[in-house]
N, C-alpha and C positions, 0 to 999 in steps of 0.2 A: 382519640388516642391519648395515652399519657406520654408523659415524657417523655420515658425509655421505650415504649413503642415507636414514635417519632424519629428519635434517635436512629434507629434499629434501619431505617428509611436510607439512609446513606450510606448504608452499605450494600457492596454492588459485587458479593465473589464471584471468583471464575468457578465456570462447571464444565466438563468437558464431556464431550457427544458421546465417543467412543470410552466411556469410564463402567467401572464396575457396581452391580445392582446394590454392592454395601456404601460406595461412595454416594449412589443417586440416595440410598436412602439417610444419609448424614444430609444431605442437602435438603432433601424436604425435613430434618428437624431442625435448620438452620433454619429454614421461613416459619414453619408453625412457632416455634421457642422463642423466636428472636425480633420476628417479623419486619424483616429484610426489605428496602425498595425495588432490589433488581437482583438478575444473573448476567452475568458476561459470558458469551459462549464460545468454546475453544473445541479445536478436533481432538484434542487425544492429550493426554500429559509430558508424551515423547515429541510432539509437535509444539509447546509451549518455548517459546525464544530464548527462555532464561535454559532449557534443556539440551541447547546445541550441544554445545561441550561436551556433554555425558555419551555424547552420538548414539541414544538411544535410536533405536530403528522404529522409524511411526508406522504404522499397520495401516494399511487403508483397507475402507468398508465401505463397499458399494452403497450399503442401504444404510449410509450415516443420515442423506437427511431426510427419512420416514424415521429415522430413530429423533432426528433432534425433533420435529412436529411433536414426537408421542412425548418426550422428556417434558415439552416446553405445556401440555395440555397438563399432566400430570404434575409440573410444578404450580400451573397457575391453579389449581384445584384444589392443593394443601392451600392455600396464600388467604388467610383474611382478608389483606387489603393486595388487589391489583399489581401484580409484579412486573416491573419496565422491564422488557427484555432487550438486551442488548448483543451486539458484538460486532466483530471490527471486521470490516466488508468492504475497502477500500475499492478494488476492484470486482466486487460483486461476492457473492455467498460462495465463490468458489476458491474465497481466499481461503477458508474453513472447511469447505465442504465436499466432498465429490459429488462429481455427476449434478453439478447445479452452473449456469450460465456465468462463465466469466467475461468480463469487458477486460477494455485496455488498461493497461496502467498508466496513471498520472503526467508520466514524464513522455507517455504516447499522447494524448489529451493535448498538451504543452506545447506538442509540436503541431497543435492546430493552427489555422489562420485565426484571429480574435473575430473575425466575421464570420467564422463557425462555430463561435460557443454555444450555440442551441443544441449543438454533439455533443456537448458536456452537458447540458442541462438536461437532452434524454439520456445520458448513462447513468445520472443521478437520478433520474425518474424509475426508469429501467432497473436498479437497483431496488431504488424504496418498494415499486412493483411485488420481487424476487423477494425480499423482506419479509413484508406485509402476507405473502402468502402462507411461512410457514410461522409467523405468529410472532415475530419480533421487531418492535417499533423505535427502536434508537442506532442509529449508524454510528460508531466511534470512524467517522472519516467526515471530511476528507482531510489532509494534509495543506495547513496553509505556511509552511516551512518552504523558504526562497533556499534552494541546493544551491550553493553562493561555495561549497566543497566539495570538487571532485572528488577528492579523497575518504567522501562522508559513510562509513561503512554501513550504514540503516537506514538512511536517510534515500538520497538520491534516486532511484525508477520511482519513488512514493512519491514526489516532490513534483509539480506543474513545471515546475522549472527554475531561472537563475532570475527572471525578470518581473520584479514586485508588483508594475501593474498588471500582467497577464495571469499572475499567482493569484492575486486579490479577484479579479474579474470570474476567472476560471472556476475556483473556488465557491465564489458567492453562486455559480450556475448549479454547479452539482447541487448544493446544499436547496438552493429553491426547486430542483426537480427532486427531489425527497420529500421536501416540502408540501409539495402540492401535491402528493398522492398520500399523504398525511403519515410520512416517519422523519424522526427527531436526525438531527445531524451535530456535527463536531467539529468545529475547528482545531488542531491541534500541530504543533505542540510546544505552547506559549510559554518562555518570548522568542519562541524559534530554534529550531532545529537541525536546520540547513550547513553552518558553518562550523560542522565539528566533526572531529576524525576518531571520536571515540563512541559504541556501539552503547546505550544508557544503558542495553540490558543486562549488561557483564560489567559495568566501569560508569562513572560520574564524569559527563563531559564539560568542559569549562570555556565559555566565550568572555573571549577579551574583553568585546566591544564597551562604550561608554553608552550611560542612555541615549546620550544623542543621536550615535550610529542606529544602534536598534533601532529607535523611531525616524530615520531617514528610512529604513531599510528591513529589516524583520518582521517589524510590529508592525508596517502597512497593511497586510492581508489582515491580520486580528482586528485594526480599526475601522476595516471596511467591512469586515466582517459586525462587529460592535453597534457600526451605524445601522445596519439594514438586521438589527434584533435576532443574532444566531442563536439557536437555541442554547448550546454550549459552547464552552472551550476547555480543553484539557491543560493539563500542566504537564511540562518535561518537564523528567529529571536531568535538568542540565543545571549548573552552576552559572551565575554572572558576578563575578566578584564587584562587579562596580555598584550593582545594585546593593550587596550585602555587606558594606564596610570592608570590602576586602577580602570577605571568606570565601569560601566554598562550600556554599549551601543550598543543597537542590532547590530550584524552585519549588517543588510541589512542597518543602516543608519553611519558605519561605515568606515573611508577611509583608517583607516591604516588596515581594516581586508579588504577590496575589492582591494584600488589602491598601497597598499602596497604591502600585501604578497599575494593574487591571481594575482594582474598583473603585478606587480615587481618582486616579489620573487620568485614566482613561475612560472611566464611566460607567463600565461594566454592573448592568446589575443582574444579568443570566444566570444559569446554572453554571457552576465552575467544576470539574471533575479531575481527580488525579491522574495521573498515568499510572499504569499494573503497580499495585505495591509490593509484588513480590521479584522485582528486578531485582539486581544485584545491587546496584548504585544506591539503594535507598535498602532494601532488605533486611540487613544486618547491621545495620546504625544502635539500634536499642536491641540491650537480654530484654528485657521487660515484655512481656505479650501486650500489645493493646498500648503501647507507648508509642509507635512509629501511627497508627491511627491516630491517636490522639495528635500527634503532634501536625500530623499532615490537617486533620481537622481545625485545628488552631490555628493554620498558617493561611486559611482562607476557603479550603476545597468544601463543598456541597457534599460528594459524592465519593466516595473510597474506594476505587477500583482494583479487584483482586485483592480484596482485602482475605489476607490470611489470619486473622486474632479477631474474627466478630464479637462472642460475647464478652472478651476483655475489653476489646475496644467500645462497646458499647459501655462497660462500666467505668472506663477511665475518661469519656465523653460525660458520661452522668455526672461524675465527681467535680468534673470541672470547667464545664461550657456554660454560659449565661443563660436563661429561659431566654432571653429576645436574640441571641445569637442561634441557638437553637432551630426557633422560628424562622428567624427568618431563611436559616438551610431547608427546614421543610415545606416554606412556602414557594422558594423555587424551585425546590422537586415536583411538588403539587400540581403548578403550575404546566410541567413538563408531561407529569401524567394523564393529564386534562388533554392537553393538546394533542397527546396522541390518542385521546378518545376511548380510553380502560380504567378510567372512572367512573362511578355514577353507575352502573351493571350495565354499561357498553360494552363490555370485554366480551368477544364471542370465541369459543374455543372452535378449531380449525376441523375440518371437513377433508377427513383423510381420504376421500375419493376422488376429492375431487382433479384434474393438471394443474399443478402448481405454476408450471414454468412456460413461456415463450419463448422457443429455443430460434423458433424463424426469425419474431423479433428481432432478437439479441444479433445472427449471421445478418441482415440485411442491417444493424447498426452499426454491426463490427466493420463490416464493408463500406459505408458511408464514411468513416470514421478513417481508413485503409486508403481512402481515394481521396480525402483530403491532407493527411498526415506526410505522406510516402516524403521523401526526403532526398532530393541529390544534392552531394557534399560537391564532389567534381565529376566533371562530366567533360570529355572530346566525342561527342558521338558517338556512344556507347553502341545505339544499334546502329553503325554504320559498319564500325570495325568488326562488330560480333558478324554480320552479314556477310562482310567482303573474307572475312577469315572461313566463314562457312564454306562459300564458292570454290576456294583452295584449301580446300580439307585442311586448314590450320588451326581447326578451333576443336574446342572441347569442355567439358563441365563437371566441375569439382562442387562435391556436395561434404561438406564436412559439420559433423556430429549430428548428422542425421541420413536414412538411409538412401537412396534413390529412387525411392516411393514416396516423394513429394509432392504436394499440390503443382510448387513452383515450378520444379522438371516437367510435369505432365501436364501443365498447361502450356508451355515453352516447346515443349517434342512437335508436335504436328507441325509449326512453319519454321523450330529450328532444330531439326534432329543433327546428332553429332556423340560421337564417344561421351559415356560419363562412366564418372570413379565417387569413391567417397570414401570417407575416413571416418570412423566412429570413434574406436578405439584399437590398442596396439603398441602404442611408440615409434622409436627411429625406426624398426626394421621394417614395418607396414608405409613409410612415410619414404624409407628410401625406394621401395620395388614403385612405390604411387607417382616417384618422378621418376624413376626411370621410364616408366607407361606414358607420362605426358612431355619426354623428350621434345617430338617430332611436331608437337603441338606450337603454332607462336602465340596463342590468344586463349587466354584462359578465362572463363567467365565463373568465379567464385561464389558461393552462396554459404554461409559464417551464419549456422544455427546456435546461438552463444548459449553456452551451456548452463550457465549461472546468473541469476537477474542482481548482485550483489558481487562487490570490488576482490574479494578473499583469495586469492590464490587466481588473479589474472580472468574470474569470472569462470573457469574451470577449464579455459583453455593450457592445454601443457606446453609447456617452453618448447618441449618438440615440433610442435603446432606453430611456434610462431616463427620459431627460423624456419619452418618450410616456407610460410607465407611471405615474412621479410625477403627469400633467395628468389622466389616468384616473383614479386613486386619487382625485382630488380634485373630480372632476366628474361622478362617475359611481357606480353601487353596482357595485362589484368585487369580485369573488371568484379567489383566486388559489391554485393547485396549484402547486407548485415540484416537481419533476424533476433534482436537484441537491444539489452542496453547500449545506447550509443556512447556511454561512456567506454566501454569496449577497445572504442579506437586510438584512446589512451596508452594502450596497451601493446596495439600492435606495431612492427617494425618497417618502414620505409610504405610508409601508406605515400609519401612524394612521390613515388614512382607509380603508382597505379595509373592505370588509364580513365578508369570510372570509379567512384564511390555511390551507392547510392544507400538510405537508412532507412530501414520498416520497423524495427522498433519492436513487434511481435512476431511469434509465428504463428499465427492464428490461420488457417488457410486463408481465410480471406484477403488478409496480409499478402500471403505467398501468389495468390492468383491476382492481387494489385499491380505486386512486383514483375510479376510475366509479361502481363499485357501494359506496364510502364515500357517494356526492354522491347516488347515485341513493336511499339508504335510511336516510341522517344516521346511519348510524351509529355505536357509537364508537368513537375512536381509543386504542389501548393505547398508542401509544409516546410519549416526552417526549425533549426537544433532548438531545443529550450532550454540546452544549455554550453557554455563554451567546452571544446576540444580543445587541449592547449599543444597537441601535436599537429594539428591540420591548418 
């Protein structure tokens, strides 16, 4: 390759599944013209994080991923040289995709025992699996950011948890079951993520801390990560003024956070890759096209993710990177391309016949995963009280933001039938006739489908919703299943008065029929929060 071919290697745009046939074909003359190292692949352009705001409406399409297969066949076919396919699949392709196997999230995982990490190591396996089938060999996951901030509005269900060794440990399992089925992985998002209250992809977040703190504490998972040779690590867009003389300057365009303390300090000689460069927090720094590349490139990154200015940044990379600076970014791409085996005409284009997906798998993992996780906060006897209240017709079951055609309910009906109600949506008026109906009731056995996996408006519960709950909790013997972020309970009011707490973390049926036959046989719960409640 020449130089400016080389060059052309580190960059890595987004391309989106559901996009139009004039954008797919701008994208195959970005790899013929430019000859590009990778794509990063997104559902839809109204699905991209920096698009909340605009509240565009994202369309779903059943047959997205037989579309992303033909995209990913057809892009690798313009490609001279072998194109890394990427995308961010933290909890499986179905973070992007429909109708493709999702696993738990992170902050479910976290609430493993550390003597079940082999669960993490097969939903990292389980993943690279799911991957590999439709043709893409680089995971941007997993998260090695310690949520050390409830308050963290992006952060947090992505996060293993608040406790650095279990972050580090957990972490290193997923990445070696990707591993071993041979797809690249990501630690991100260096020097941590965890301790900020501002979203990167709208705003530039800023951590206090001194190096010191960090490497007591953030940078542990990165270093453990570092020793046992991750493939990558990304950069956030977070500021650390202590690292930068004081400023406020994103890491990803920072050199004493890249070529100081990750490649100096700390030893790093892997792939380094940006985080999206078309966030907000880094976006609009430079008029210039191909100046925010440039500079991100200069600050230490291999890899330019979501680079929007390719052939400018390609030229303002040519005018002014060193040839052994150069090299040495594209021997650690090279490197990465090797390893995932689409060098050398090992690339084989995918075999649209064939089942891609293990969906039994995935339910019989999700479930292993469900029966070690389950979580009781407080507990007096949950099924003693729910039983004895049964016997005197004093009990009943509230199903709230989901219908009463639940796993949970219909595995629970046969040895505990009793009144149920539910609350979807409505306000006060649907919420006051719902307690008039469970007057007569003393023992209410609640199940809290949380509406929203992210802090923004109380997780999508309405205030209406939580003084019902708060006046229940306080009037009544309550017992309450959460289905959700456990940061949730943050939120809600006079959880002191509940009889039971108990936390599943998803709603995944398997989850829901955990949680049945937990209540139906009191048994016990393995797993513990991974991260603190500071109202409980």
């Amino acid at each position: 390759m020449t130089l400016e071919q080389k060059i052309g290697q580190f960059f890595f745009p987004a391309v989106f599944i559901n996009d139009t046939e004039e954008n797919i074909q701008a994208t195959e003359l970005l790899i013929k013209k430019h000859n590009i190292g990778g794509l990063t692949f997104f559902h839809s352009r109204a699905s991209a994080a920096t698009n909340y705001e605009t509240k565009k409406k994202v369309i779903l399409n059943d047959g997205s991923c037989q579309r992303l297969k033909e995209l990913i066949a057809r892009y690798q076919k313009c490609a001279t040289t072998p194109l890394l396919m990427s995308i961010d699949a933290e909890w499986g392709l179905a973070m992007r995709v429909e109708k493709t196997p999702q696993y738990p999230y992170a902050i479910t995982l976290g609430a493993l025992p550390e003597s079940e990490k082999n669960l993490v190591y097969e939903v990292g396996k389980q993943i690279g699996l799911d991957l590999k089938s439709v043709g893409i060999q680089y995971n941007l996951a997993p998260l090695a950011d310690i949520n050390n901030n409830s308050n963290n509005p992006v952060i947090g269900y992505r996060s293993f948890g608040e406790h650095k060794e279990k972050v580090s440990t957990f972490a290193l399992e997923y990445l070696k079951g990707m591993n071993d089925v041979g797809v690249l992985g990501c630690l991100k998002h260096f020097p941590g993520h965890g301790n900020t209250n501002v979203d990167s992809h709208l705003g530039l977040p800023v951590l206090k801390e001194t190096l010191e703190e960090l490497l007591a504490n953030e940078l542990v998972p990165f270093i453990e990560g570092i020793a046992h040779n991750v493939d990558s690590i990304m950069i956030g867009h977070l500021a650390v003024p202590a690292l930068n003389d004081g400023k406020d300057t994103s890491a990803t365009l920072s050199k004493s956070v890249i070529e100081t303390l990750l490649r100096k300090q700390l030893g790093y000689n892997g792939l380094i890759i940006s985080d999206a460069l078309n966030m907000r927090s880094v976006s609009s720094l430079y008029e210039k096209k191909g100046q925010l590349e440039w500079e991100a490139f200069n600050a230490g990154n291999d890899v330019l993710c979501f680079a929007e200015n390719v052939p400018e940044g390609i030229q303002e990379i040519l005018k002014k990177a060193t040839t052994d600076r150069i090299e040495a970014s594209f021997q650690r791409l090279w490197k990465c391309k090797q390893k995932a085996g689409i060098v050398d005409g090992n690339l084989s284009l995918l075999n649209f016949s064939k089942s891609d997906f293990d969906f039994e798998t995935t339910s019989e993992l999700n479930l292993r995963i469900a029966q070690n996780c389950i979580t009781k906060i407080k507990d007096n006897h949950n099924s003693i009280a729910v039983f004895e209240a049964k016997n005197r017709d004093g009990f009943a079951k509230i199903s709230l933001y989901k219908d009463l055609d639940t796993v949970f309910f219909k595995t629970l009906s046969p040895a505990l039938s009793s009144p149920e109600f539910n609350y979807q949506t409505g306000g006060s008026s649907i919420l006051n006739d719902l307690e008039k109906n469970l007057h007569k009731f003393d023992t209410i056995l609640i199940s809290l489908f949380v509406p929203k996996t992210k802090p923004l408006n109380n997780f999508g519960i309405e205030e209406d919703v939580l003084q019902f709950l708060g006046t229940f909790f306080s009037t009544k013997k309550c017992i309450l299943y959460v289905f959700g972020n456990p940061y949730v309970l943050q939120v809600i009011p006079n959880l002191q008065h509940t009889l039971g707490i108990v936390e599943l973390y998803q709603d995944f049926d398997e989850f829901q029929e955990v949680a049945a036959e937990q209540l139906l046989n009191d048994t016990f719960c393995k797993g513990t929060l991974p991260v603190m409640i500071n109202n409980l």
